[in-house]
Steps between C-alpha positions, in 0.01 A plus 500: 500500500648848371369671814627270806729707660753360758695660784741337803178545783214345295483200275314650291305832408306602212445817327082389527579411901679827574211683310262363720677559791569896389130540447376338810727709715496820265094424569437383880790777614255809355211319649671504826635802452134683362260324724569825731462776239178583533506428857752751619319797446199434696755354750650861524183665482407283822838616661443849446605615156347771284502491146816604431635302733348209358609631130875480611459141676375385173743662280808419713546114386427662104850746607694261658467212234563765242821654596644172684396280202837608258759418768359212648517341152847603476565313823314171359798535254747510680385362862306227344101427411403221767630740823323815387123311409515310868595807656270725361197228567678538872453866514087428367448290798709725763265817356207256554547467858594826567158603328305265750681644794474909385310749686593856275458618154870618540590121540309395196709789286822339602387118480351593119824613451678193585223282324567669189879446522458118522225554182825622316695190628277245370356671191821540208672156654216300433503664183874415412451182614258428190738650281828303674305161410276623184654367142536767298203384271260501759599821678118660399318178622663487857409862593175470336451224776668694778316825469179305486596362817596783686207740342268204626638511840462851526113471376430204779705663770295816574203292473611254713608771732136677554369166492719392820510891651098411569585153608730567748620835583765753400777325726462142477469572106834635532641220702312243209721707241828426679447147548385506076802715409753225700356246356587640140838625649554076627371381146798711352760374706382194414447479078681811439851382337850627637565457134299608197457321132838404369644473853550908492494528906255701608648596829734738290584536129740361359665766329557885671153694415596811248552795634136628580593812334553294202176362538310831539650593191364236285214616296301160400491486891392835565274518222332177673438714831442818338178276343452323854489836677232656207277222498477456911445913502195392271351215693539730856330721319264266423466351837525818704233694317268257315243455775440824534449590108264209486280622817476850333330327206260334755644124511447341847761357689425151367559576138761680614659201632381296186758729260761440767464146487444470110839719434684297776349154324653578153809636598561203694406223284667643203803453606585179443396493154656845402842376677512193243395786232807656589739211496367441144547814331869607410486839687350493878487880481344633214143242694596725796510798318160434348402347839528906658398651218178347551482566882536901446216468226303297772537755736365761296235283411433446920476892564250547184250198623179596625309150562541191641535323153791744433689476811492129434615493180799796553580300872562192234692647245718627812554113665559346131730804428706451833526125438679600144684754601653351808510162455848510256615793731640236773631281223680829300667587823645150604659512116606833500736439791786259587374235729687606763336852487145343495400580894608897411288511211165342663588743799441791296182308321337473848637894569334585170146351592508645853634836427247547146233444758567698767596776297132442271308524880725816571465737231195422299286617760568855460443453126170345487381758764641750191415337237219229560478145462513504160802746439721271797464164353594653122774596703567233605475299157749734397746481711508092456542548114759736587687256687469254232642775271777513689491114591564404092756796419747323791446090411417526123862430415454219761557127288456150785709342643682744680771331717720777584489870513 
């Protein structure tokens, strides 16, 4: 078998077993991690908090796993993979107890700060991990798989979250979300590999890591996050703003919730079929670039609907548009970059899709209170197809495979 990969700790380890194990952990580590998102604000409220308060408990995790995302992928470089995913599940269930035992909002600020910091652990070494074991021709496939694992546990854990919040109460949930996120944490010291596909070890590269500066310089790469960052400034827009455009137009908050689900549905699900799309065609970008083309238009489409029917069909185009447009993103990146440079790379991925929407939630505000509904999310379209302007300008001379800077 072409696939069966063998290193000096297991007999044996296929590319189709490490998959699995990637997306189960990628998966049950955000519904760990997510069961408390919705809960934590009422949590704070309970303790105290006003809105603002509450505002900067919520948006603390989004900061932290932004700006720590970059580095900490550098360190999965050059530290190793294995370390860095078991101790960032560590620091999910040490923030999960310290939630259960809290009694300020000032105490929530600092533990979101320190949940969001093991986010950025977990996140871009799962992600290298899939590309350390992926063959080349099925680069697409694998994160088609892993992003609908991870998007999927982000969709169950919130639900799950309310679901045990009424159950059980604030603290006890907590404590339930410590003992999931160890779990997860003792499931990847378990099936994680000290050594990746090939026998690469995955506690450290094998080579020195370029220069970072190198790296930052490279414009295939930055054109991939320049397109990350565009399209995630889209979907917070998107997320941030969309319930409120569709209650102006009268929708209650169960069709509300039906275009959330229905753009959520198709994003998800397309991904595995548009990430073996994109290990079929010869060019993984120009899908992309047609991928966020698409989105912007979609977005434009969002702020101009006026019915139910037409926020369905614009929320669609949105999830079908995301699935094409990110879906090769992951695999462009891992080919762009020397293997050894893999962890950097998906650290500034995950900094991308944290950053685009925190900065969407933080400045679009003022413009739709300007400008309207309508005029923020043409905005908004715009700015995406700017960013894929600028995403096909730096990787259009880009030809795979790409070994070496």
């Amino acid at each position: 078998m072409a696939w069966l990969r063998r290193s000096g700790e297991a007999a044996s380890l296929s590319y189709p077993f490490l998959l699995w194990v990637c997306c189960l952990l990628g998966g049950a580590s955000y519904v760990a991690s997510y069961v408390r998102i919705p809960v934590v604000p009422l949590f704070a409220r309970e303790l105290g908090a006003g809105p603002m308060m509450v505002g900067l408990i919520n948006s603390a995790f989004l900061l932290t796993t932004g700006v720590c995302a970059l580095p900490l992928g550098l360190a999965a470089d050059r530290l190793g993979r294995k370390g860095l995913v078991v101790g960032g599940l560590g620091l999910g269930v040490l923030t999960g107890l310290a939630l259960a035992f809290s009694t300020s909002p000032g105490e929530l600020l600092i533990i979101s700060l320190f949940f969001g910091l093991g986010l950025a652990a977990v996140g871009p070494t799962l992600m290298a991990y899939v590309a350390d074991f992926s063959p080349s021709t099925h680069l697409g496939r694998s994160y088609g798989a892993y992003t609908l694992s991870i998007y999927g546990g982000m969709s169950l854990g919130p639900a799950l979250g309310g679901w045990l919040a009424q159950l059980l109460d604030f603290r006890p949930l907590f404590v339930v979300a410590a003992g999931l996120t160890g779990l997860v944490a003792l499931l990847a010291l378990l099936f994680l590999p000290g050594k990746t596909a090939g026998g690469h070890p995955a506690s450290a590269a094998v080579a020195p890591p370029p220069p970072w500066g190198q790296l930052l310089r490279h414009p295939p790469l930055l054109g991939c996050w320049l397109i990350t960052l565009g399209g995630c400034f889209g979907l917070g827009m998107f997320v941030t703003f969309a319930p409120l455009h569709m209650q102006d137009h009268g929708l209650p908050m169960g069709e509300i919730g039906l275009v959330f689900a229905l753009q959520a549905g198709v994003n998800a699900l397309s991904r595995v079929p548009f990430g073996r799309l994109s290990d079929r065609v010869r060019q993984r970008w120009r899908m992309a670039l047609v991928g966020f083309l698409t989105l912007g238009a979609s977005l434009a489409g969002f702020g101009l609907a006026r019915t139910l029917g037409q926020f369905l069909m614009a929320a669609g185009v949105l999830g079908l548009a995301m699935g094409l447009g990110f879906s090769p993103v992951g695999a462009l990146i891992a080919e762009v970059v020397p293997h050894n440079a893999r962890g950097l790379a998906m650290g500034g991925y995950n900094t991308c899709i944290y950053l685009g929407m925190m900065l969407s939630s933080a400045t679009m505000g003022a413009l739709v209170e300007a400008w309207g509904f309508v005029g923020g999310y043409i905005l908004a379209g715009v700015a995406v197809a700017l960013a894929a302007l600028g995403f096909y300008f730096l990787i259009r001379d880009f030809a795979p495979p790409l070994h070496h800077l």
